[in-house]
C-alpha positions as CSV (number, residue, x, y, z in Angstrom):
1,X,-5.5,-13.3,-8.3
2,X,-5.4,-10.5,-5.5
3,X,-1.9,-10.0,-4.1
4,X,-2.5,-10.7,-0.1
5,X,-0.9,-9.9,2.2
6,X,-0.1,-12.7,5.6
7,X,0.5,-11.7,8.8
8,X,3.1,-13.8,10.4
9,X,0.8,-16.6,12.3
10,X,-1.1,-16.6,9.0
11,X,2.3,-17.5,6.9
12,X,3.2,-19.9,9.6
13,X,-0.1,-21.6,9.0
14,X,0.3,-21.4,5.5
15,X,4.0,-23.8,6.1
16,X,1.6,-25.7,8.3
17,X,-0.9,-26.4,5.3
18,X,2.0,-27.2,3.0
19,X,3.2,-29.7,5.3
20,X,-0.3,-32.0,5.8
21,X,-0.5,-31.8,2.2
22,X,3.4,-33.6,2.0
23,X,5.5,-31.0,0.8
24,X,7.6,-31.4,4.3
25,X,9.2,-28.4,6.4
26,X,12.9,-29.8,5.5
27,X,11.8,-28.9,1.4
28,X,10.5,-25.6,2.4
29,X,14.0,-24.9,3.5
30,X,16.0,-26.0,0.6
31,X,13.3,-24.2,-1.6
32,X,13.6,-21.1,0.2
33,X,17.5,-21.0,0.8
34,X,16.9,-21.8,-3.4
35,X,14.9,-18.8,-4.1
36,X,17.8,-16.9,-2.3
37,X,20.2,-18.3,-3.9
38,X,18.9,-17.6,-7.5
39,X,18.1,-13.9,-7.0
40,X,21.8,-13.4,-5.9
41,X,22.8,-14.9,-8.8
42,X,20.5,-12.7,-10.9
43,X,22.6,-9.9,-9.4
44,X,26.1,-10.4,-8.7
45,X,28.5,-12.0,-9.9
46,X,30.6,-14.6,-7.9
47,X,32.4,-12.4,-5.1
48,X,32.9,-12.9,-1.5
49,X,30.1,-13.4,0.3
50,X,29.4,-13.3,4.3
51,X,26.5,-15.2,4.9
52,X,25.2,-14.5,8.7
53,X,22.9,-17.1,10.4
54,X,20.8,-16.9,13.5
55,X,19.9,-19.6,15.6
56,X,16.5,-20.2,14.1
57,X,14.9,-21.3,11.1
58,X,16.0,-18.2,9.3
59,X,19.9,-19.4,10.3
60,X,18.6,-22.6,8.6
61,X,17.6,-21.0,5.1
62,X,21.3,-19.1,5.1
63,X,23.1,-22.2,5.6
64,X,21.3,-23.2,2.7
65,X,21.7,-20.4,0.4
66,X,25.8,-20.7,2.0
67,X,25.7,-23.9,0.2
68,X,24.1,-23.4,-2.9
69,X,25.8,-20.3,-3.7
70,X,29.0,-22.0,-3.2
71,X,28.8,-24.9,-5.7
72,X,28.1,-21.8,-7.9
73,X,31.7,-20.3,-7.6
74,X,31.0,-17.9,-4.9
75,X,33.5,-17.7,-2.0
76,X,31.5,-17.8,1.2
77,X,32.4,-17.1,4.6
78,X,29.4,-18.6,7.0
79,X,29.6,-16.8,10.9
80,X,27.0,-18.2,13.5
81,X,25.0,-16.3,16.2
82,X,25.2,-18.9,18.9
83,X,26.5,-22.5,19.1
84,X,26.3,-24.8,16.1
85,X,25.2,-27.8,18.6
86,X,22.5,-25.6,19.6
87,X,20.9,-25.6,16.2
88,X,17.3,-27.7,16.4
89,X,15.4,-29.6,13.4
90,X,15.5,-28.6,10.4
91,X,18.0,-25.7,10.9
92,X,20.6,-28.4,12.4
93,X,19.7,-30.7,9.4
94,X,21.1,-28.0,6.9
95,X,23.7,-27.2,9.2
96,X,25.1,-31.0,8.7
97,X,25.0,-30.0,5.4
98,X,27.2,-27.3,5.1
99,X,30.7,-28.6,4.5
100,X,32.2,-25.4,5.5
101,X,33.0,-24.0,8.4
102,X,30.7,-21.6,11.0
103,X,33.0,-18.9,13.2
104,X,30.7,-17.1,15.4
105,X,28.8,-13.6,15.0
106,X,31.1,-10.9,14.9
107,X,32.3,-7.5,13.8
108,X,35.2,-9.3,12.0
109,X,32.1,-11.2,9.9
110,X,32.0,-8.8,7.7
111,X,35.8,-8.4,6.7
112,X,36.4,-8.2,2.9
113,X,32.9,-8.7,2.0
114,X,31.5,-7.9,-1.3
115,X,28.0,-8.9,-0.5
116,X,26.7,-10.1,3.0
117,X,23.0,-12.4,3.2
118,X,21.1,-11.3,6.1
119,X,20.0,-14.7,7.5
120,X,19.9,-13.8,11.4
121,X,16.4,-13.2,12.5
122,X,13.3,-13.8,10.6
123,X,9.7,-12.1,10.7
124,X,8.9,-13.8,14.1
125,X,11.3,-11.7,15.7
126,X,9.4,-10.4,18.7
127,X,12.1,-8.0,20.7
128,X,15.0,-5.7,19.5
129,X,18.4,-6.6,18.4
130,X,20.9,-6.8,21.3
131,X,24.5,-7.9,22.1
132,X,26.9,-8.7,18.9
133,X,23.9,-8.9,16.4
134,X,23.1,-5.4,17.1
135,X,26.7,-4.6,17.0
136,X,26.7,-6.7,13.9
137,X,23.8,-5.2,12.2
138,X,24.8,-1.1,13.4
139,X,28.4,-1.9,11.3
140,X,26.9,-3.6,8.7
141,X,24.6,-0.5,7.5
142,X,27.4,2.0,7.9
143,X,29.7,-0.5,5.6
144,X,27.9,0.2,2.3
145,X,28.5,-3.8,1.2
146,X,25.2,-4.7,-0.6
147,X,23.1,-7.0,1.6
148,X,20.4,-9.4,0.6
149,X,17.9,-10.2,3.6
150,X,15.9,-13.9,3.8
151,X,12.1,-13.0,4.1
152,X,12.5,-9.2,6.4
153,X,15.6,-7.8,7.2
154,X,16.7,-8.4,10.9
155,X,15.5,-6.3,13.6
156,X,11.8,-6.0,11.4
157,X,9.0,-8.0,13.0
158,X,7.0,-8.6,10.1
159,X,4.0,-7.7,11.2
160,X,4.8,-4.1,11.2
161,X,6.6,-1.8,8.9
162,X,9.0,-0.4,12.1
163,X,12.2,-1.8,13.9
164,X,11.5,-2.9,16.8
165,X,13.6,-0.9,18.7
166,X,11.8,1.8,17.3
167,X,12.0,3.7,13.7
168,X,15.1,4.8,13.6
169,X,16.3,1.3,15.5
170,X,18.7,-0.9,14.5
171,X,17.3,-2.9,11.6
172,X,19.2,-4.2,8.6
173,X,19.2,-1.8,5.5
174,X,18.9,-4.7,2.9
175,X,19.4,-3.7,-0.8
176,X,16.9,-7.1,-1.8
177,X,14.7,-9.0,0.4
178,X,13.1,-12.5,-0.6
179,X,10.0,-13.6,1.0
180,X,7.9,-16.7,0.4
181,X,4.8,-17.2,-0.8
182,X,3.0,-14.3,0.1
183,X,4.4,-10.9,1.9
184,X,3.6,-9.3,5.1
185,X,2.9,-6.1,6.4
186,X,6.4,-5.1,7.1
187,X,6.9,-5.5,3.1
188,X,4.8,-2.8,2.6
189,X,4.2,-0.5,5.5
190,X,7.0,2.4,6.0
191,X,9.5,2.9,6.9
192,X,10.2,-1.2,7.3
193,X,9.1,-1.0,3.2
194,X,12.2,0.8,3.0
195,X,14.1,-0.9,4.5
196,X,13.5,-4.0,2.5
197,X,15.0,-2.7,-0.5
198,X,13.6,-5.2,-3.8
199,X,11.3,-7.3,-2.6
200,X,10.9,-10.5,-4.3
201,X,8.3,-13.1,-3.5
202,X,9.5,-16.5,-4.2
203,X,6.9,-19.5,-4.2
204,X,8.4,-22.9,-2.5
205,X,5.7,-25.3,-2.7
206,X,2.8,-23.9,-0.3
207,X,0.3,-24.7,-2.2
208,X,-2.4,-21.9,-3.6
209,X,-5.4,-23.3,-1.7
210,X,-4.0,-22.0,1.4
211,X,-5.2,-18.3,0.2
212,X,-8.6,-20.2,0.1
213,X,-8.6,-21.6,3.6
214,X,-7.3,-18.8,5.5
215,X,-9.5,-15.7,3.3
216,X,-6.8,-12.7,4.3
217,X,-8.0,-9.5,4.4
218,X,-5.0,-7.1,3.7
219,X,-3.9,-6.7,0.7
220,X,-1.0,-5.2,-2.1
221,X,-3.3,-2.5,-3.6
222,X,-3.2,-3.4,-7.5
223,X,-5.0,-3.9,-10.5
224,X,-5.8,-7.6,-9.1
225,X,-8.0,-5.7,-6.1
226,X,-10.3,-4.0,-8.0
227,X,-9.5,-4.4,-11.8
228,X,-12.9,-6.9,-12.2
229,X,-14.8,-3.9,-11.0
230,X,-13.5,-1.2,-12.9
231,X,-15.9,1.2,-15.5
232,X,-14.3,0.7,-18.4
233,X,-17.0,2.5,-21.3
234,X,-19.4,0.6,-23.5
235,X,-20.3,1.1,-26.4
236,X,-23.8,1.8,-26.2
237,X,-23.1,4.2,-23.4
238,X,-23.9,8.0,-22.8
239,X,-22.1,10.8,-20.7
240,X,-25.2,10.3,-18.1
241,X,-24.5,6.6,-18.2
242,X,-20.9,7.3,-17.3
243,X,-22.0,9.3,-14.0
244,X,-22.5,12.8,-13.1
245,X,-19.7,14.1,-10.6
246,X,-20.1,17.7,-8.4
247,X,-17.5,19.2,-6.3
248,X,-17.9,21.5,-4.1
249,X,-16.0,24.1,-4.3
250,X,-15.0,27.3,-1.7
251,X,-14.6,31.3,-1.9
252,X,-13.1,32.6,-4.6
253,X,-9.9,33.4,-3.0
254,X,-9.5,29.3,-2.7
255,X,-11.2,27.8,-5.9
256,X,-8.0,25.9,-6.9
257,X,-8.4,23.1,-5.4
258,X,-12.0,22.0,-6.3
259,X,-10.7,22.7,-10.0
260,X,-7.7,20.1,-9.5
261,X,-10.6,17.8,-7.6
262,X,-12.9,18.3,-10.5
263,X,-10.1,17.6,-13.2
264,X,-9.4,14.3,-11.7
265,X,-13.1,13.3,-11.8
266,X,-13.0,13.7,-15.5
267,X,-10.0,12.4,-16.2
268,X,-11.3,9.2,-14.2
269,X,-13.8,8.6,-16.7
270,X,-17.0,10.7,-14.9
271,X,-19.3,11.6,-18.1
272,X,-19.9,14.9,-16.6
273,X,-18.6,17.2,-14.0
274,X,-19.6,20.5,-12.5
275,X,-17.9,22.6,-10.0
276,X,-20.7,23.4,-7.6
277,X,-19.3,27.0,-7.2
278,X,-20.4,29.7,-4.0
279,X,-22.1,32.8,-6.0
280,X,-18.8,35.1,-4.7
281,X,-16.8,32.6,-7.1
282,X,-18.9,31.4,-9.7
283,X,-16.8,34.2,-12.2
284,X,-13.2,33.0,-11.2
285,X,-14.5,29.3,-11.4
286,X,-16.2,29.9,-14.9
287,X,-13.1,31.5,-16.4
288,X,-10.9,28.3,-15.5
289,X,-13.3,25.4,-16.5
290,X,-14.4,24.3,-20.1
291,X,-15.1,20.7,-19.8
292,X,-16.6,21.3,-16.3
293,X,-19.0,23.1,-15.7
294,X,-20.3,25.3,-13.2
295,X,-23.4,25.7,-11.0
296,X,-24.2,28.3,-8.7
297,X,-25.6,28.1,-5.2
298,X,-26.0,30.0,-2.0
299,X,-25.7,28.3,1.4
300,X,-26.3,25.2,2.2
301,X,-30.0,24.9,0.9
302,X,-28.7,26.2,-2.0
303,X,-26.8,23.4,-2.5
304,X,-29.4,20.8,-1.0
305,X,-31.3,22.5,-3.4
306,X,-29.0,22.0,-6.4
307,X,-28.0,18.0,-5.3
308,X,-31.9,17.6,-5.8
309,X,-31.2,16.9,-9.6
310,X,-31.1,12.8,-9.3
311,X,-28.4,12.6,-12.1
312,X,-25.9,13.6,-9.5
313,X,-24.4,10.3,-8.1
314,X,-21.0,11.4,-6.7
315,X,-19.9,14.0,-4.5
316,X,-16.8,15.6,-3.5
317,X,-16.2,18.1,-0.7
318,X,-13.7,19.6,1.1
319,X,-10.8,20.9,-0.7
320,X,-10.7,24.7,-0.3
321,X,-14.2,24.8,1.4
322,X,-12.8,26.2,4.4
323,X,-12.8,25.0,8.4
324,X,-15.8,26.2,10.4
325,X,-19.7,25.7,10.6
326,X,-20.4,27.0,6.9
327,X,-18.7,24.0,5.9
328,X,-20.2,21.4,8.2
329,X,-24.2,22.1,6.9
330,X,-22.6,21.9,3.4
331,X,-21.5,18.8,4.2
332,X,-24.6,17.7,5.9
333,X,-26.1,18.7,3.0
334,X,-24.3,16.6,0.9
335,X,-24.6,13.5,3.4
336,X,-28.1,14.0,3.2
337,X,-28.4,13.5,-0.6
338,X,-28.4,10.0,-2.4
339,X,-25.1,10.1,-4.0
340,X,-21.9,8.7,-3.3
341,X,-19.5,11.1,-1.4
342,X,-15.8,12.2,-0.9
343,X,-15.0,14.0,2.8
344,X,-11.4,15.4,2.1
345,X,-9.5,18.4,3.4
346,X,-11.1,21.0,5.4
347,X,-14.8,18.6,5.1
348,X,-13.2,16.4,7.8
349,X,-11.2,19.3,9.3
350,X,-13.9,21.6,10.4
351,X,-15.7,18.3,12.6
352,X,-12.5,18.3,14.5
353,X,-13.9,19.4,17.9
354,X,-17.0,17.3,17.5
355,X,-16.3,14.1,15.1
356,X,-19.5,11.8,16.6
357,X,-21.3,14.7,14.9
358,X,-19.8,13.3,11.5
359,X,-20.1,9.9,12.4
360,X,-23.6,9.9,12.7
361,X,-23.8,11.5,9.4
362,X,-21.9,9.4,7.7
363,X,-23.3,6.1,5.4
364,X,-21.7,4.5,2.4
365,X,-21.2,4.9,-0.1
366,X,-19.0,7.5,0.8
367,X,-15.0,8.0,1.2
368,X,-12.5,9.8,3.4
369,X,-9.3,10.2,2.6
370,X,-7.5,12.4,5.1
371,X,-3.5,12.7,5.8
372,X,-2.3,11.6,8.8
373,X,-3.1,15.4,10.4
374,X,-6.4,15.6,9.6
375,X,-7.0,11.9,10.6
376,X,-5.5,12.5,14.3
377,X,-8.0,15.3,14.5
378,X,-11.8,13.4,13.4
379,X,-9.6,9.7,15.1
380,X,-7.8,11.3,17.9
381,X,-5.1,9.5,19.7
382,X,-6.3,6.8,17.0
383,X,-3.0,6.0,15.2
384,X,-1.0,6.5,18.6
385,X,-3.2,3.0,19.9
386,X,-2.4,1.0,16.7
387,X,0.4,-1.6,16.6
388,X,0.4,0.3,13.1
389,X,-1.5,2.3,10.2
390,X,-3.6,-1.0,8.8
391,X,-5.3,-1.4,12.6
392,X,-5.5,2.3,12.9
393,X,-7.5,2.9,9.5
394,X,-9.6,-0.3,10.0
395,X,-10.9,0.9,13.2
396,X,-11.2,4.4,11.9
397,X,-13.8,2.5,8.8
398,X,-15.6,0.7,11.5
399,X,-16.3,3.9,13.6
400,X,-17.0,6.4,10.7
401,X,-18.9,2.7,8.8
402,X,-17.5,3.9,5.8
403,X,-14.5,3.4,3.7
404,X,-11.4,5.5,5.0
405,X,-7.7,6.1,3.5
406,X,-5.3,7.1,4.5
407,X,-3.0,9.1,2.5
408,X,0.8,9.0,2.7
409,X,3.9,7.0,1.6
410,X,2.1,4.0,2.4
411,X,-1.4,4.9,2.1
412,X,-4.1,2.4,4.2
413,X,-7.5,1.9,3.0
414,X,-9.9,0.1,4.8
415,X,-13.5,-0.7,4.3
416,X,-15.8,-1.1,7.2
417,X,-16.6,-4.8,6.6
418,X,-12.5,-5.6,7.7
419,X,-11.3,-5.8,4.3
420,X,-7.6,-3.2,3.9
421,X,-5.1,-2.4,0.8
422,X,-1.8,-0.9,1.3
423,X,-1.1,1.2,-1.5
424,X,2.5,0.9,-2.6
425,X,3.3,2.7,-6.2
426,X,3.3,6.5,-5.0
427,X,6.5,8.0,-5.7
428,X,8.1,10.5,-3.5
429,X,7.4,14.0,-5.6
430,X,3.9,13.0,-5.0
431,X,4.1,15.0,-1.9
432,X,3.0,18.6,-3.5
433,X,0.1,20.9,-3.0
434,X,-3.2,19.8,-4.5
435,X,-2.4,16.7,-5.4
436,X,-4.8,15.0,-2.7
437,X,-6.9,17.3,-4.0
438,X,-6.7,15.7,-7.3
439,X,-7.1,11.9,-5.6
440,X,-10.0,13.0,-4.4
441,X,-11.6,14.0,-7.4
442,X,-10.1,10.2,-8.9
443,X,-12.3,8.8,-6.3
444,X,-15.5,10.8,-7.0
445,X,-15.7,10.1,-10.3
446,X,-14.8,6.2,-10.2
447,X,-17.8,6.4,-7.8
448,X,-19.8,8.6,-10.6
449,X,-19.4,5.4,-12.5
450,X,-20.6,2.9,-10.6
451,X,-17.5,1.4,-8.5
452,X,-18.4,0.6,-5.2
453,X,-16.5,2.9,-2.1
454,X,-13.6,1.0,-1.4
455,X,-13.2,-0.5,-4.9
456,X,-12.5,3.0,-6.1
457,X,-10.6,4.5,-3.1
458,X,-8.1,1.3,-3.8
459,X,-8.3,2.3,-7.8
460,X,-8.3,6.2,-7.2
461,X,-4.5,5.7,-5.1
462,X,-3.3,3.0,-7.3
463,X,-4.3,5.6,-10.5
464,X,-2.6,8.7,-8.7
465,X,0.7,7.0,-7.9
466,X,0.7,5.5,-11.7
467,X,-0.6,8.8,-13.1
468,X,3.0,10.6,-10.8
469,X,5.1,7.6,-11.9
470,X,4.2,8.3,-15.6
471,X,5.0,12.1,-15.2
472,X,8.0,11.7,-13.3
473,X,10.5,13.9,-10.7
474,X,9.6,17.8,-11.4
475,X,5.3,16.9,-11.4
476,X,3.0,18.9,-9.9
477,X,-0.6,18.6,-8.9
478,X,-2.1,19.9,-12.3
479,X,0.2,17.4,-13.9
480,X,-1.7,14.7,-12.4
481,X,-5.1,14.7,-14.3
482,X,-3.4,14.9,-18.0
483,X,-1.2,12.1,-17.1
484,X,-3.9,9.4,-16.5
485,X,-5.0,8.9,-20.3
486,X,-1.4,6.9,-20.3
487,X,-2.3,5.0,-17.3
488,X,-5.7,3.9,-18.3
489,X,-4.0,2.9,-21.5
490,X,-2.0,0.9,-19.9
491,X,-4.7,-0.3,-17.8
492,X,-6.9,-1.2,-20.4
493,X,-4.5,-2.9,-22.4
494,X,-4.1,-5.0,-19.2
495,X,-7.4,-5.8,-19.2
496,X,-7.6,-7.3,-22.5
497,X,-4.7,-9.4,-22.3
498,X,-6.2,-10.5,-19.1
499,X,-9.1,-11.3,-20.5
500,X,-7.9,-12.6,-23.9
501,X,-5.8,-15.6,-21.6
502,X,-9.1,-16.0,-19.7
503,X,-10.7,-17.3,-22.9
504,X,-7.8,-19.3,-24.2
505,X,-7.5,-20.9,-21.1
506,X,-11.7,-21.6,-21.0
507,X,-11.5,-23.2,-24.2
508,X,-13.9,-20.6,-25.8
């Protein structure tokens, strides 16, 4: 099953579709507050706990959780943003069930503390913190006290990964988070992601048709995106039947980087590779490749003339080709052939000052994966109109009508037909030289093999953040291609499990 993501009026549906099929609102609360309750307990040990409550339905799961965790030793302090007569339906219902008391919101809330459960505002939230809950909340992330937040931490509207108030607003710093049911885009998007701390999706009755009926389009990238599509080898195969990856690479002062690109391919499972090498750098390219191999060419008919060999079915460009006009005929050149293609780097770069030129170009399959810099430059202004980075690279794949990503901390991919991951493994000392380089090679050769364009730009990021999780703090871009044997291990091991239950579970 693919991990969706909800938006918040489509999780508000989804409590809607619980309800007409009799699991009532009032048990969505007690099984939510529930969840809460058990994941503290996971955690900490009894201690004093300051359990603050907004005046909404969020207010109504903390009373809940006050409750629970009390009959389980825990010494619990409940304060109140508002009146306690104020409380409406099923928030006043667990209210009348709290025996203890519920002083109002206030700085003094917190005193003594040992852990404090974030039940103020919820992912509806739709203006900024003000008056004592900002106070409240400012204090409360300068304390240090762990905190565990009920579906997003306060001050997150949970349809974007940013504070209201802005990114650097006041937003709870929650050490664990526990959603329901699905998450939602502020789980995943930075810096809100961050802000979450754990995030721990707890299921409370909605029942799993309501994926079904509502067919989201954003999802957690994973294994469960794209795993049914990917190349694993057969047994009968060849190298040709495993696909026949080119980059292209530039001068020989700046060969580097289609090297890292053309390690990646191979590493991805590509049955053969070949740095398509300018004549200047064909002898610095041919002393650093043994595996890959290296063909010359001259221009860009020399290279039309080279991609006229119909084994070639993926392409990647850009990395160390260098910004100007030389590079845009390569490119056309390699738009012009049959096989798939990956625009990275100075490919997308050197169409700055006239992107509609790319854009008419363009047709899948084919890939671009710029950072944020070079995607301001081909989508200008672009990310600046988005309510955040999932509209911004959605509209980016309906105007170029191929599959963009975007790289960073929370790297968007997006195909033109609406569907968008949000990639979520990539560990900070990911951010080094060449190691987009080395995603985009990922990419290529997952296309080589047959995976369709967005299928393999959600499987190259998920591969390259595994791949740096596997090598650890201290990794750098070359590290990247010899740690994915270990990940496809993994992978594959996955897959046969996963496959084994399927059968088991058929009867077969």
């Amino acid at each position: 099953m693919a991990q969706e993501i909800l938006t918040v009026a489509e999780s508000y549906a989804a409590d809607k579709l619980a309800e007409a099929h009799g699991v009532p609102s009032l048990t969505l609360m007690e099984n939510a507050g529930r969840a809460v309750a058990d994941e503290i307990a996971r955690r900490w040990q009894p201690c004093k706990v300051a359990v603050l409550c907004g005046p909404g339905n969020n207010g109504g799961d903390g009373f809940v959780v006050a409750r629970l965790l009390q009959a389980r030793g825990y010494d619990v302090r409940l304060s109140l943003l508002g009146e306690r007569a104020g409380l409406k339906g099923d928030a006043a219902q667990m209210a009348a069930k709290w025996s203890g008391g519920a002083g109002p919101l206030s700085l003094s809330s917190l005193d003594g503390a040992a852990l404090i459960v974030d039940a103020l505002f919820g992912a509806g939230l739709s203006r900024p913190l003000e008056g004592i809950a900002r106070e409240v909340v400012l204090s409360l992330n300068k304390s240090g006290v762990p905190v565990a937040a009920i579906d997003v931490p306060s001050g997150l509207q949970g349809d974007h990964g940013r504070p209201l108030d802005g990114a650097d607003g006041a937003c709870v710093r929650a050490d664990l988070t526990v959603t329901f049911f699905r998450k939602k885009p502020a789980h995943v998007l930075m810096p809100g992601r961050a802000r979450c701390g754990d995030v721990i999706v707890a299921g409370i009755g909605t029942p799993e048709g309501a994926i079904q009926s509502m067919k989201p389009q954003l999802f957690e990238n994973g294994p469960d995106v794209w795993g049914a599509h990917f190349p694993w080898p057969q047994a009968e195969g060849n190298k040709y039947g495993r696909g026949y990856c080119v980059v292209v690479s530039g001068p020989a002062h700046a060969t580097g980087a289609a090297r890292l690109a053309a390690r990646g391919a191979l590493r991805a499972g590509a049955g053969l590779v070949s740095v398509a090498s300018p004549m200047e750098a064909v002898a610095v390219n041919a002393a650093h490749l043994t595996a890959v191999m290296v063909k010359p060419f001259s221009g860009a008919k020399g290279l039309a003339d080279l991609l006229k060999d119909t084994r070639i079915n993926a392409l990647a460009i850009g990395p160390g080709c260098g910004v100007g006009r030389a590079t845009q005929e390569l490119v056309a050149a390699v738009l012009a052939s049959a096989a798939a293609a990956v625009l990275d780097a100075d490919a997308l770069t050197s169409f700055a000052q006239e992107p509609e030129n790319l854009f008419r170009q363009l047709r899948e399959p084919a890939v671009l994966t710029p950072h944020t810099g070079e995607f301001e430059r081909i989508f200008p202004g672009l990310l600046t109109r988005s309510k955040d980075r999932i509209e911004a690279v959605r509209a980016a794949a309906a105007a170029a009508k191929c599959t963009v990503l975007l790289k960073g901390a929370d790297t968007a991919i997006a195909s033109p037909d609406g569907r968008a991951a949000v990639n979520t493994n990539a560990p900070p000392w990911l951010a080094t030289a060449g190691s987009g380089d080395v995603l985009s090679g990922i990419i290529a050769g997952l296309l080589a093999q047959g995976m369709q364009s967005f299928e393999a730009a959600c499987a190259g990021a998920w591969l390259h953040g595994e791949a740096a999780n596997v090598y650890g703090p201290g990794m750098i871009a070359e590290d990247l291609p010899e740690a994915l044997p270990a990940v496809l291990r993994k992978l594959e091991e996955r897959t046969k499990n996963e496959r084994s239950a399927h059968t088991k579970g058929s009867g077969r």
